[in-house]
Biopython code that builds the backbone (N, CA, C, O; Angstrom):
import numpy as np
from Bio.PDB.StructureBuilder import StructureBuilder

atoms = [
    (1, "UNK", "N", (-10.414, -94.087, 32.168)),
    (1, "UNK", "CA", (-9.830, -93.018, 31.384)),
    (1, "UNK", "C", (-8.356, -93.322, 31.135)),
    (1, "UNK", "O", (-7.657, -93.684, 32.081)),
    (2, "UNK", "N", (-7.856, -93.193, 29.929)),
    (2, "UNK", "CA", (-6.404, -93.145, 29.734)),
    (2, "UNK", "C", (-5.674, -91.974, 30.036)),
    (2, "UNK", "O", (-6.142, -90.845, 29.882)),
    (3, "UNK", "N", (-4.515, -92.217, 30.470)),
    (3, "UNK", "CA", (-3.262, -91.507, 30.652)),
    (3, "UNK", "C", (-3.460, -90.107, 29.837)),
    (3, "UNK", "O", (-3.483, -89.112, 30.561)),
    (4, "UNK", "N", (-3.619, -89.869, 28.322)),
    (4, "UNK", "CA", (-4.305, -89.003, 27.382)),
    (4, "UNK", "C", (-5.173, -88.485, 27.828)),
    (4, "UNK", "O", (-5.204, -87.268, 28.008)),
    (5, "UNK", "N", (-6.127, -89.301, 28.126)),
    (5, "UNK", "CA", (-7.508, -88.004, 28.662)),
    (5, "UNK", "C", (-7.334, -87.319, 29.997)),
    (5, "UNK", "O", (-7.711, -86.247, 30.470)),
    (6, "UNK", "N", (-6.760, -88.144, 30.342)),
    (6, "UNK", "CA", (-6.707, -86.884, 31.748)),
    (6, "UNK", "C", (-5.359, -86.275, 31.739)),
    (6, "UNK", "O", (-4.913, -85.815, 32.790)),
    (7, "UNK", "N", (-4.584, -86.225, 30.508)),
    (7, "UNK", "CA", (-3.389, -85.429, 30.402)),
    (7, "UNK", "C", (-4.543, -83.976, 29.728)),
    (7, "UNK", "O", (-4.839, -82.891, 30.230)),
    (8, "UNK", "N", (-4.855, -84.501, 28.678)),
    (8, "UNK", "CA", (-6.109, -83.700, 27.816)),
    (8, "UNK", "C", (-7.242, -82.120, 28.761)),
    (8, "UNK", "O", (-7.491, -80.930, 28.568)),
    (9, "UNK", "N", (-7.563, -83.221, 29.763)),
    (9, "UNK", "CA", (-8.480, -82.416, 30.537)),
    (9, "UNK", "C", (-7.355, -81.666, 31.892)),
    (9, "UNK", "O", (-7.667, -80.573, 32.364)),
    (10, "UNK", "N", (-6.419, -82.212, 32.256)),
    (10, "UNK", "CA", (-5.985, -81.272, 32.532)),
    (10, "UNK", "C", (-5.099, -79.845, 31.825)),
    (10, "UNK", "O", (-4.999, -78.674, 32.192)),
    (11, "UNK", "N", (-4.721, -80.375, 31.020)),
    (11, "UNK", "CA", (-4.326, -78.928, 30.094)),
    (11, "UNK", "C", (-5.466, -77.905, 30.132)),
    (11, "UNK", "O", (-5.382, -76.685, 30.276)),
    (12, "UNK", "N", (-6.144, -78.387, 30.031)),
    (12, "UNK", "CA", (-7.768, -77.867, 29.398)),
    (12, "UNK", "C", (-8.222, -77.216, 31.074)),
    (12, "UNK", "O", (-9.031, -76.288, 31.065)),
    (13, "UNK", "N", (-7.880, -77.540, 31.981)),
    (13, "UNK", "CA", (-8.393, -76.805, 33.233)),
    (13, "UNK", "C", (-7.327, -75.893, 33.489)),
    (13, "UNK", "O", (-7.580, -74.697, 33.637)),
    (14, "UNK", "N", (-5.990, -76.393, 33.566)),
    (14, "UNK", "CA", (-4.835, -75.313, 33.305)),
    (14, "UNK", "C", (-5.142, -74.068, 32.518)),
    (14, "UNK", "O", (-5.297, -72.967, 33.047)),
    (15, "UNK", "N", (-5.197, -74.225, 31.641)),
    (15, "UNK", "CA", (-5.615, -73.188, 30.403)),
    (15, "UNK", "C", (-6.907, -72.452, 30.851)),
    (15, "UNK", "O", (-6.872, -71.243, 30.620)),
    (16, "UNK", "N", (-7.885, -72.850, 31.361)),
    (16, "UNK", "CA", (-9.208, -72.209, 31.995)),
    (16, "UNK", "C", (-8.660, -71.719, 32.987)),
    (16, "UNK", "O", (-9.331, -70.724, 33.263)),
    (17, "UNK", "N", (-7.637, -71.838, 33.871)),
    (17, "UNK", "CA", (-7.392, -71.278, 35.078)),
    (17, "UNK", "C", (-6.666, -69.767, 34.722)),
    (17, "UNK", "O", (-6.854, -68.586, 35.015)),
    (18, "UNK", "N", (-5.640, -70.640, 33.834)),
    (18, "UNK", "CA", (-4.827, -68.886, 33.085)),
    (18, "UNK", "C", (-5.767, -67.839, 32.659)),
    (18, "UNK", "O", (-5.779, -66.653, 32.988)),
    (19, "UNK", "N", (-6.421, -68.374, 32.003)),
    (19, "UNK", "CA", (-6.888, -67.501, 31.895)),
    (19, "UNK", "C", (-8.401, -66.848, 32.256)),
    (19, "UNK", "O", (-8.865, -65.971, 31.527)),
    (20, "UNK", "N", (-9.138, -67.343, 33.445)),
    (20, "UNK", "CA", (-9.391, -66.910, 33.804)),
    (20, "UNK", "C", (-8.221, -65.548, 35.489)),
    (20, "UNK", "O", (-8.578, -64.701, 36.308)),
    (21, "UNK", "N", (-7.223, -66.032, 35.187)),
    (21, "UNK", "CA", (-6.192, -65.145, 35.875)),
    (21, "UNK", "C", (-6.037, -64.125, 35.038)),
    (21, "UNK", "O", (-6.437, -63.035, 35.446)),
    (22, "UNK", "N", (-5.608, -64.175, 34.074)),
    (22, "UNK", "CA", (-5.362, -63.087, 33.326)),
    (22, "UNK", "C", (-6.292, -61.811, 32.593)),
    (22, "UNK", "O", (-6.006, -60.774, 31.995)),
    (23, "UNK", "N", (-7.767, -62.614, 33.061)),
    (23, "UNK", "CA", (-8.824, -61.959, 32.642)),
    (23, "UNK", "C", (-9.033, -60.758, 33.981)),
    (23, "UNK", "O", (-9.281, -59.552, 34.005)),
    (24, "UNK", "N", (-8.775, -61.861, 35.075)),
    (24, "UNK", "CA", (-8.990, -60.668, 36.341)),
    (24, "UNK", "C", (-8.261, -59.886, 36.792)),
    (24, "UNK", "O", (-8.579, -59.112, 37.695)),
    (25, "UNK", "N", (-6.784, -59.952, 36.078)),
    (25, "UNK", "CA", (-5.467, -59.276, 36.240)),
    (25, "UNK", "C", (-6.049, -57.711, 35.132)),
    (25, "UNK", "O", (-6.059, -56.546, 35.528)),
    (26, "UNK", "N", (-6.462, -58.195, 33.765)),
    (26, "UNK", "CA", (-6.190, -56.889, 33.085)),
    (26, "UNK", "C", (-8.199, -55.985, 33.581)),
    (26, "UNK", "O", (-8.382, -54.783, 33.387)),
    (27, "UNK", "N", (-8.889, -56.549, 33.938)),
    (27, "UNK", "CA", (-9.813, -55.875, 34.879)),
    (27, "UNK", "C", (-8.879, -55.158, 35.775)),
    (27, "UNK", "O", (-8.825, -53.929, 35.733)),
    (28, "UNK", "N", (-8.130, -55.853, 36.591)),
    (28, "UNK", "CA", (-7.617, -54.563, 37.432)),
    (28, "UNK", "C", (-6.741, -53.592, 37.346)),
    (28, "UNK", "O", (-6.340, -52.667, 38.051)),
    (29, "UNK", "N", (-6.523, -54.078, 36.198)),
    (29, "UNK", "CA", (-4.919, -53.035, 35.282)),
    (29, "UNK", "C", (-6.408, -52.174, 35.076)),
    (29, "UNK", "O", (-6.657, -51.439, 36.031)),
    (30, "UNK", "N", (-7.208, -52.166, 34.204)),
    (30, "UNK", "CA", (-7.725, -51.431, 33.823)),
    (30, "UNK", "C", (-8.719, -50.532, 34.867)),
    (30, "UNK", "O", (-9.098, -49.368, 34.739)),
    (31, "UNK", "N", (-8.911, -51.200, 35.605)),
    (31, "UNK", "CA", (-9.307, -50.526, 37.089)),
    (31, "UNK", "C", (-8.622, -48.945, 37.303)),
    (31, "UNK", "O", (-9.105, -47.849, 37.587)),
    (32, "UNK", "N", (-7.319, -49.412, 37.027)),
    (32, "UNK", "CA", (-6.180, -48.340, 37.703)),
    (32, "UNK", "C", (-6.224, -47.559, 37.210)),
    (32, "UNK", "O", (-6.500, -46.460, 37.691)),
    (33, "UNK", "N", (-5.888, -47.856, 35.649)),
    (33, "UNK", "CA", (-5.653, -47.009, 34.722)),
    (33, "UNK", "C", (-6.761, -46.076, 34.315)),
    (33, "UNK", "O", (-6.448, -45.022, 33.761)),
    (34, "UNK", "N", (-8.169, -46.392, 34.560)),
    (34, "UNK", "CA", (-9.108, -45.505, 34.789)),
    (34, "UNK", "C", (-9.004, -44.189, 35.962)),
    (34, "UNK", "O", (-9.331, -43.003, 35.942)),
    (35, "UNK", "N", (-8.453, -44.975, 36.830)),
    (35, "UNK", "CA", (-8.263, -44.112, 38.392)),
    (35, "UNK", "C", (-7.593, -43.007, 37.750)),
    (35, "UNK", "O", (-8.020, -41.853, 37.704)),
    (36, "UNK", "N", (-6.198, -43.562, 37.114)),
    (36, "UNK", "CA", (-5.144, -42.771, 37.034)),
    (36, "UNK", "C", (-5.335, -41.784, 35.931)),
    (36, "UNK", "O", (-4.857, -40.649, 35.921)),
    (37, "UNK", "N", (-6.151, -42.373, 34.910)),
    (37, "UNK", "CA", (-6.497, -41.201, 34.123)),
    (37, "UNK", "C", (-7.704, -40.527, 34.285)),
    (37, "UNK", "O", (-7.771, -39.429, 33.732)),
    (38, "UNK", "N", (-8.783, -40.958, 34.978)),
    (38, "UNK", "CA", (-9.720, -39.539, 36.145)),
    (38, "UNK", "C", (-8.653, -38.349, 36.466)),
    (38, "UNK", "O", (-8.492, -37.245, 35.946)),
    (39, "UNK", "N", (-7.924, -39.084, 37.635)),
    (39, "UNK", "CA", (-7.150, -37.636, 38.178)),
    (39, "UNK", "C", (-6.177, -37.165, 37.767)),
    (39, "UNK", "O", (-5.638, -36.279, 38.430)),
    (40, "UNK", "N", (-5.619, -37.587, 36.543)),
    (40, "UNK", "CA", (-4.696, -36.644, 35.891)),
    (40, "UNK", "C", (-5.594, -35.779, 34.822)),
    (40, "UNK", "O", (-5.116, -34.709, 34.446)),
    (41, "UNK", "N", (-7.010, -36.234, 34.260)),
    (41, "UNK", "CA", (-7.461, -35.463, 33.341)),
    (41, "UNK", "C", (-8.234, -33.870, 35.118)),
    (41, "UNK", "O", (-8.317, -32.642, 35.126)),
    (42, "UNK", "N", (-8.459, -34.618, 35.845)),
    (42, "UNK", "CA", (-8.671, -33.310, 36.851)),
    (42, "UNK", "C", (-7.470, -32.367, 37.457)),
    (42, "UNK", "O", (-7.528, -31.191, 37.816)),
    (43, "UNK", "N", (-6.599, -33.086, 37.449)),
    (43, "UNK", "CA", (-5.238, -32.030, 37.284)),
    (43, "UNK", "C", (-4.912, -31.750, 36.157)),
    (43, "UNK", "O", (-3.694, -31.919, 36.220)),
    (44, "UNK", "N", (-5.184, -31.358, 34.898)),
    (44, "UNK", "CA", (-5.311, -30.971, 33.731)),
    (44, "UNK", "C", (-6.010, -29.975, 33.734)),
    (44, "UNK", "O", (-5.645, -28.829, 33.468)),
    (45, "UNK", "N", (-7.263, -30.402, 34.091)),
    (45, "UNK", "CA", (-8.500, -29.342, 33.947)),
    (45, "UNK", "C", (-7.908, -28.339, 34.969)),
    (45, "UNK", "O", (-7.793, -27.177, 34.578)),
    (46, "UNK", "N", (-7.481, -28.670, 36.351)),
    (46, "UNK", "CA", (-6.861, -27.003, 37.533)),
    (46, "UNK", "C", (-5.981, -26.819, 36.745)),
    (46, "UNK", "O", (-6.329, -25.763, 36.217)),
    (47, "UNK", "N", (-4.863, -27.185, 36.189)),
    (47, "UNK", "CA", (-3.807, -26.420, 35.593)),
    (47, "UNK", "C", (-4.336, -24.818, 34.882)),
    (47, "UNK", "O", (-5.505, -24.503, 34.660)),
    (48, "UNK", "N", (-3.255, -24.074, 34.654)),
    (48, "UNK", "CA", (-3.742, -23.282, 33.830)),
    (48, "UNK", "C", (-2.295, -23.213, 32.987)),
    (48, "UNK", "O", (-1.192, -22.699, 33.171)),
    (49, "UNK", "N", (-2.866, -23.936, 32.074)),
    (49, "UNK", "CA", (-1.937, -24.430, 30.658)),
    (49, "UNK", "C", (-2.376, -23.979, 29.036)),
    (49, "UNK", "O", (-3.533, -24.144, 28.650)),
    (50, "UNK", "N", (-1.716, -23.617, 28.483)),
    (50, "UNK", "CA", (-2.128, -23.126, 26.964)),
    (50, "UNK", "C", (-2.248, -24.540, 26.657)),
    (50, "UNK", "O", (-1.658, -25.379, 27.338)),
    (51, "UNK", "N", (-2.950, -24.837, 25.708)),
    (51, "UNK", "CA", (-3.025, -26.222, 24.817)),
    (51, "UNK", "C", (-1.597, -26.062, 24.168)),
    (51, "UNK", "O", (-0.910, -27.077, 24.286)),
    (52, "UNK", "N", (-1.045, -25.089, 23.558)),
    (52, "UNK", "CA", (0.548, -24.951, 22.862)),
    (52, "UNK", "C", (1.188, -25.263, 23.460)),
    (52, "UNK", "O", (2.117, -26.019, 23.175)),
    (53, "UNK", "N", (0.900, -24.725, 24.700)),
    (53, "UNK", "CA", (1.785, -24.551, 25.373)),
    (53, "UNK", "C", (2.335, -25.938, 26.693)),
    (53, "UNK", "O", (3.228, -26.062, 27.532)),
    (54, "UNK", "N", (1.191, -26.723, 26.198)),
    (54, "UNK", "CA", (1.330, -28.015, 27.241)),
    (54, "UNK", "C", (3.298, -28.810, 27.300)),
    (54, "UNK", "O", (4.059, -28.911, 26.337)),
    (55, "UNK", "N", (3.562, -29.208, 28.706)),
    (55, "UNK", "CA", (4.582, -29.277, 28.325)),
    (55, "UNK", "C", (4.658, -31.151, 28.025)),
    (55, "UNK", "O", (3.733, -31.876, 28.393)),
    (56, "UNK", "N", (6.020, -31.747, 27.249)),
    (56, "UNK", "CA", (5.950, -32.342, 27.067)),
    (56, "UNK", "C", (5.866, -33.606, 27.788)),
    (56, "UNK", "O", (5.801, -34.700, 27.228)),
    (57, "UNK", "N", (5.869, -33.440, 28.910)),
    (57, "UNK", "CA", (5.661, -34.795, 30.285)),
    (57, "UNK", "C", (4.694, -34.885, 30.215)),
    (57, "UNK", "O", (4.292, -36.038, 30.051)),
    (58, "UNK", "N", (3.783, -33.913, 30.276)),
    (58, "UNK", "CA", (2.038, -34.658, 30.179)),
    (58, "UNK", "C", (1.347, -35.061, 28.934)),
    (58, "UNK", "O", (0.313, -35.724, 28.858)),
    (59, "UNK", "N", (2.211, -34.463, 27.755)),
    (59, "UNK", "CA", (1.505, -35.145, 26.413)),
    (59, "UNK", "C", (2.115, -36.365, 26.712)),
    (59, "UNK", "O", (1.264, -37.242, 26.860)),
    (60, "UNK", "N", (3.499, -36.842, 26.888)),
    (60, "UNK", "CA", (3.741, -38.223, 27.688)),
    (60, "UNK", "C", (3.140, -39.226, 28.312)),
    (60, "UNK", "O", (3.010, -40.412, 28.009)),
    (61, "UNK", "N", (2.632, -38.318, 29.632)),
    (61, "UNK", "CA", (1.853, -39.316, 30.334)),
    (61, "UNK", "C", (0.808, -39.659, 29.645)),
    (61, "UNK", "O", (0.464, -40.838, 29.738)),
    (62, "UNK", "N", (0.153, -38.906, 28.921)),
    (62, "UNK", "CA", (-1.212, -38.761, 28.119)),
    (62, "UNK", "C", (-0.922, -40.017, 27.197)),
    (62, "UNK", "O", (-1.598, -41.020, 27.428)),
    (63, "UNK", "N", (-0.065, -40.062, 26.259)),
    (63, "UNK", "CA", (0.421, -40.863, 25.522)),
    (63, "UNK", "C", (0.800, -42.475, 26.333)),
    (63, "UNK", "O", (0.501, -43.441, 25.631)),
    (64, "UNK", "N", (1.233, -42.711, 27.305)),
    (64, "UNK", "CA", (1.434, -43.471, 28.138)),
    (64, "UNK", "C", (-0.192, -44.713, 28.526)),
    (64, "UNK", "O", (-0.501, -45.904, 28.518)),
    (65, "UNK", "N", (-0.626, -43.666, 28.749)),
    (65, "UNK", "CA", (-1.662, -44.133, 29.271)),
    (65, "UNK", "C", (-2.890, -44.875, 28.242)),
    (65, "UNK", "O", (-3.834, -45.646, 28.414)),
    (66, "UNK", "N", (-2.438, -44.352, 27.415)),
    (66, "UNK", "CA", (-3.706, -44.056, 26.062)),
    (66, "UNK", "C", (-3.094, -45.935, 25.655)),
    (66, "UNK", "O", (-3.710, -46.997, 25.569)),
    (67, "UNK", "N", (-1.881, -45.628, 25.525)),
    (67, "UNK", "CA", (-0.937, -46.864, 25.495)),
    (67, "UNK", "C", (-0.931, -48.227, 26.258)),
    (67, "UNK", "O", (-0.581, -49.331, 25.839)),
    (68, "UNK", "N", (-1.323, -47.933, 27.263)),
    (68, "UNK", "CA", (-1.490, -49.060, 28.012)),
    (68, "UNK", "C", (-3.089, -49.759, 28.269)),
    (68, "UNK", "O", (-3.416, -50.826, 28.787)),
    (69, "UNK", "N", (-3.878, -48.678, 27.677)),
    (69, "UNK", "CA", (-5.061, -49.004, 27.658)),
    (69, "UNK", "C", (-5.705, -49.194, 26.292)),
    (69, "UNK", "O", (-6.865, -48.991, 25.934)),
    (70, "UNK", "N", (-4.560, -49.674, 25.573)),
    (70, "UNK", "CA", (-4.722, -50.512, 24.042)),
    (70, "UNK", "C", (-3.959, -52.009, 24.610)),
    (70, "UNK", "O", (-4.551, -53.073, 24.433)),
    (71, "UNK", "N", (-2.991, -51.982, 25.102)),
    (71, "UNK", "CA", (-2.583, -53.083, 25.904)),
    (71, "UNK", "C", (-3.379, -53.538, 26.201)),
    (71, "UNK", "O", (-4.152, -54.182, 25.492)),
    (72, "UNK", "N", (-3.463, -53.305, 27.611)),
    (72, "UNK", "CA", (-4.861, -54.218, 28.609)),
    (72, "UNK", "C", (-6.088, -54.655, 27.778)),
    (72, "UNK", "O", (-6.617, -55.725, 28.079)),
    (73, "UNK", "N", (-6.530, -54.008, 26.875)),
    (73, "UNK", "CA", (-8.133, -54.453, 25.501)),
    (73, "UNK", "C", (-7.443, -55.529, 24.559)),
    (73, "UNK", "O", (-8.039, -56.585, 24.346)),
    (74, "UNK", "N", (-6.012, -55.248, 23.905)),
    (74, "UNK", "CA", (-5.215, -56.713, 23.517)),
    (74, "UNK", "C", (-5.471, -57.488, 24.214)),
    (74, "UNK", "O", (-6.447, -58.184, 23.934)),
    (75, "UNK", "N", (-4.730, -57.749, 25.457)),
    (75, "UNK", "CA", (-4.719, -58.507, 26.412)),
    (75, "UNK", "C", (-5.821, -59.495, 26.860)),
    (75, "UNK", "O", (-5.757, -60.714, 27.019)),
    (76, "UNK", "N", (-7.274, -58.278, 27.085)),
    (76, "UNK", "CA", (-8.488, -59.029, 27.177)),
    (76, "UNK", "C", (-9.087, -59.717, 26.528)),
    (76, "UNK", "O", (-9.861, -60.593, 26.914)),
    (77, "UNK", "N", (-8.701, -59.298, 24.965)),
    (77, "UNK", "CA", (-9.379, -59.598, 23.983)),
    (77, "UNK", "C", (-8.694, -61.464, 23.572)),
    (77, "UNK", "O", (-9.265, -62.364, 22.957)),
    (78, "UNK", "N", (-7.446, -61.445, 24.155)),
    (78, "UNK", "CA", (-6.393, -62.355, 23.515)),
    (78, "UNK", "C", (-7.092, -64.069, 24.404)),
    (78, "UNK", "O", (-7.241, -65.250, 24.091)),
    (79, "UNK", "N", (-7.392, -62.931, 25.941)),
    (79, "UNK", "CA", (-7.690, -64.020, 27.220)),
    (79, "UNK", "C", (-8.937, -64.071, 26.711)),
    (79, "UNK", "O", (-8.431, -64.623, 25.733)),
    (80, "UNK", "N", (-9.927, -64.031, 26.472)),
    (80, "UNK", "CA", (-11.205, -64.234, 25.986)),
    (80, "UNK", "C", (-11.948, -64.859, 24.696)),
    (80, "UNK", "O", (-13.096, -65.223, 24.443)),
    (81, "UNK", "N", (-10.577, -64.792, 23.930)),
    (81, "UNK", "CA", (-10.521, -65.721, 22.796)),
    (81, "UNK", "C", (-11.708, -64.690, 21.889)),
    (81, "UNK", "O", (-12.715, -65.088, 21.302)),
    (82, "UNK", "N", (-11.289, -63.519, 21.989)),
    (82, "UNK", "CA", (-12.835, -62.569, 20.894)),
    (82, "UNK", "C", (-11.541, -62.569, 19.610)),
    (82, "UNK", "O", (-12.013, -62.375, 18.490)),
    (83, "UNK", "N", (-10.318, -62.721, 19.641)),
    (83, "UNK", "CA", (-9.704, -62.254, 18.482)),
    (83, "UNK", "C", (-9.829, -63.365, 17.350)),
    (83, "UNK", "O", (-9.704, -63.101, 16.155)),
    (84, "UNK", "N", (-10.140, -64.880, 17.946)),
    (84, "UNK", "CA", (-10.083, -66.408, 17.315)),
    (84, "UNK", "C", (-11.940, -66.457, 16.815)),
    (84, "UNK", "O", (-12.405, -67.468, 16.290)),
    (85, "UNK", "N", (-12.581, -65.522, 17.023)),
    (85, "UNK", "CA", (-14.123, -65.637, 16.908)),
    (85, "UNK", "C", (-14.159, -65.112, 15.216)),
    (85, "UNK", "O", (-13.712, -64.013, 14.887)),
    (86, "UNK", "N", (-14.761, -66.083, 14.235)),
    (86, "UNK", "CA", (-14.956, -66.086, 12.840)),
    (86, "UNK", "C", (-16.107, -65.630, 12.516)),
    (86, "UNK", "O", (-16.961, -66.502, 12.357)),
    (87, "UNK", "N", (-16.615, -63.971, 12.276)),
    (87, "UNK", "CA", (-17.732, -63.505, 12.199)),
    (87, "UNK", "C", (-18.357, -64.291, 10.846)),
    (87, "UNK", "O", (-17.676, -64.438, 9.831)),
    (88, "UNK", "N", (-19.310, -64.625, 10.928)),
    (88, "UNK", "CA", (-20.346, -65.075, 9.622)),
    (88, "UNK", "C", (-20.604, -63.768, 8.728)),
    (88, "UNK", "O", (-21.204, -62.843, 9.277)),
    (89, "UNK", "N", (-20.324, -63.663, 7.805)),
    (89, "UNK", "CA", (-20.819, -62.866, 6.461)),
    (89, "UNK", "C", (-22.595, -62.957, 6.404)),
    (89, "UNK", "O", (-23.212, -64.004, 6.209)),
    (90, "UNK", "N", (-23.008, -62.061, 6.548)),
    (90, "UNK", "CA", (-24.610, -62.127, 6.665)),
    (90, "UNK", "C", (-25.570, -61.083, 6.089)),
    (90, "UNK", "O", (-26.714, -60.798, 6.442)),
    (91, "UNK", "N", (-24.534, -60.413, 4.762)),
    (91, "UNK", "CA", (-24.888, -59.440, 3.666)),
    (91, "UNK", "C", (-25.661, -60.087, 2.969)),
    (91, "UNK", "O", (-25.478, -61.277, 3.228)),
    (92, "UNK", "N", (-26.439, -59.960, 2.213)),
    (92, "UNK", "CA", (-26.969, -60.696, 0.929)),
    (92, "UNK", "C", (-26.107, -60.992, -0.270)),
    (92, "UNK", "O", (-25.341, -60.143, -0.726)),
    (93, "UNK", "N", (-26.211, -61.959, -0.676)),
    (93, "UNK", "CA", (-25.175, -62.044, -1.707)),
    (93, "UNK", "C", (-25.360, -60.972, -3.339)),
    (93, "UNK", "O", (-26.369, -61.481, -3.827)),
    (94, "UNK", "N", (-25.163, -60.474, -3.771)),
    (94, "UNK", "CA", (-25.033, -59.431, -4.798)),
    (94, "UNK", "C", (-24.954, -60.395, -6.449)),
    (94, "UNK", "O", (-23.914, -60.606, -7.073)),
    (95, "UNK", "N", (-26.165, -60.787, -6.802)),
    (95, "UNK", "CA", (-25.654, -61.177, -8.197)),
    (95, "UNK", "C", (-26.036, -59.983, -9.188)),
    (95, "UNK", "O", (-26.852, -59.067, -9.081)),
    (96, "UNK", "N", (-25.079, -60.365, -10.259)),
    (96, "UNK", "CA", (-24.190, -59.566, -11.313)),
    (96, "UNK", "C", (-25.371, -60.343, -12.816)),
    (96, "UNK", "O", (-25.495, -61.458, -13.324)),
    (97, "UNK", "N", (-25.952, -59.095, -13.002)),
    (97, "UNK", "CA", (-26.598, -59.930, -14.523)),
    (97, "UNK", "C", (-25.710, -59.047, -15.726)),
    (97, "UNK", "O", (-25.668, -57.817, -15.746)),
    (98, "UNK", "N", (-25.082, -59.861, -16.622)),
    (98, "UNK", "CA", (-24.342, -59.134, -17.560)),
    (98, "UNK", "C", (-25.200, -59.699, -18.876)),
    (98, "UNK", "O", (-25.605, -60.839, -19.107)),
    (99, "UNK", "N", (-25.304, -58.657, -19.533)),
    (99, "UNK", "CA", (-26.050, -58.325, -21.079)),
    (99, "UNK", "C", (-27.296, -57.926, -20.550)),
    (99, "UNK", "O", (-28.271, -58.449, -21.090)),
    (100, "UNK", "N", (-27.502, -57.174, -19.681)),
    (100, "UNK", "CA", (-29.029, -56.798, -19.283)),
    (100, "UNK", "C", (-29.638, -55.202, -20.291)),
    (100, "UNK", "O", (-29.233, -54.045, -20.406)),
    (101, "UNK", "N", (-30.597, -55.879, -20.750)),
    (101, "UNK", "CA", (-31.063, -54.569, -21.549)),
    (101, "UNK", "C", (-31.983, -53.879, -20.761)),
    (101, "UNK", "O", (-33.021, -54.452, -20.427)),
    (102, "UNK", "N", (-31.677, -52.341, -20.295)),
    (102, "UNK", "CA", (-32.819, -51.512, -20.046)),
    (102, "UNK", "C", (-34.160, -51.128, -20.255)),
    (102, "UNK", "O", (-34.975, -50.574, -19.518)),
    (103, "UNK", "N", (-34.224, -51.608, -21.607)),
    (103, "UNK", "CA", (-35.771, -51.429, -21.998)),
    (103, "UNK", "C", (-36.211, -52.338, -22.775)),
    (103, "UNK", "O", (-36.826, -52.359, -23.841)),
    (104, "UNK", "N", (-35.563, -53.496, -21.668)),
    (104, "UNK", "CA", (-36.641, -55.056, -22.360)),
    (104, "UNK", "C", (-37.216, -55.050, -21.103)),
    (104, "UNK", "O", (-38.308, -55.585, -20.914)),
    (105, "UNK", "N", (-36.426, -54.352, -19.984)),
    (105, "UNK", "CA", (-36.984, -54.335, -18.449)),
    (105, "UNK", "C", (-38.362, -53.667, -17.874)),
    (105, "UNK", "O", (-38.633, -53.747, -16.676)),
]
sb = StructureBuilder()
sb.init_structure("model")
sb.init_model(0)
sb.init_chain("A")
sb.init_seg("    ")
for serial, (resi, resn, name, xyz) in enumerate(atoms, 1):
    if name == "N":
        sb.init_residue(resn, " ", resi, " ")
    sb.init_atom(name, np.array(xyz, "f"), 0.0, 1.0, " ", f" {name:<3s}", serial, name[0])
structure = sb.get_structure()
């Protein structure tokens, strides 16, 4: 093997390692962030809060969270390579007949 290929294949195990790290990192971000938004939506529910009347730290946190759990699905999506995936077109193709007479049909 040349100098190249095993420069080659190690990048290539590097890169499998990242990201298999980063795959098990935003699993556990998202772990949390499930936790954390269970028991704040159950301290929501005991509150006794007007919907108007909610104050603005918890539309915050609410917002926060909602936020970070568009993050972490970036994130996964980025480590998993689903954003680089080229869906195939698999409609039927639509041809166009122009000068068509109705009642030669």
């Amino acid at each position: 093997m040349t100098k190249k290929e095993i420069k080659d294949i190690d990048i290539k195990n590097k890169k499998f390692e990242v990201n298999h790290k980063h795959i098990v990192f935003y699993d556990k971000a998202l772990l949390i962030l499930e936790f954390i938004l269970n028991e704040f939506s159950k301290e929501l529910k005991k509150s006794d809060i007007e919907f108007l009347d909610m104050p603005k730290n918890t539309v915050s946190t609410l917002d926060f969270i909602i936020s970070s759990i568009g993050k972490i699905q970036k994130g996964q999506r980025l480590a998993l390579g689903l954003d680089t995936e080229q869906f195939e077109d698999t409609l039927p193709a639509i041809n166009i007949i122009e000068g068509l007479n109705e009642q030669k049909v």
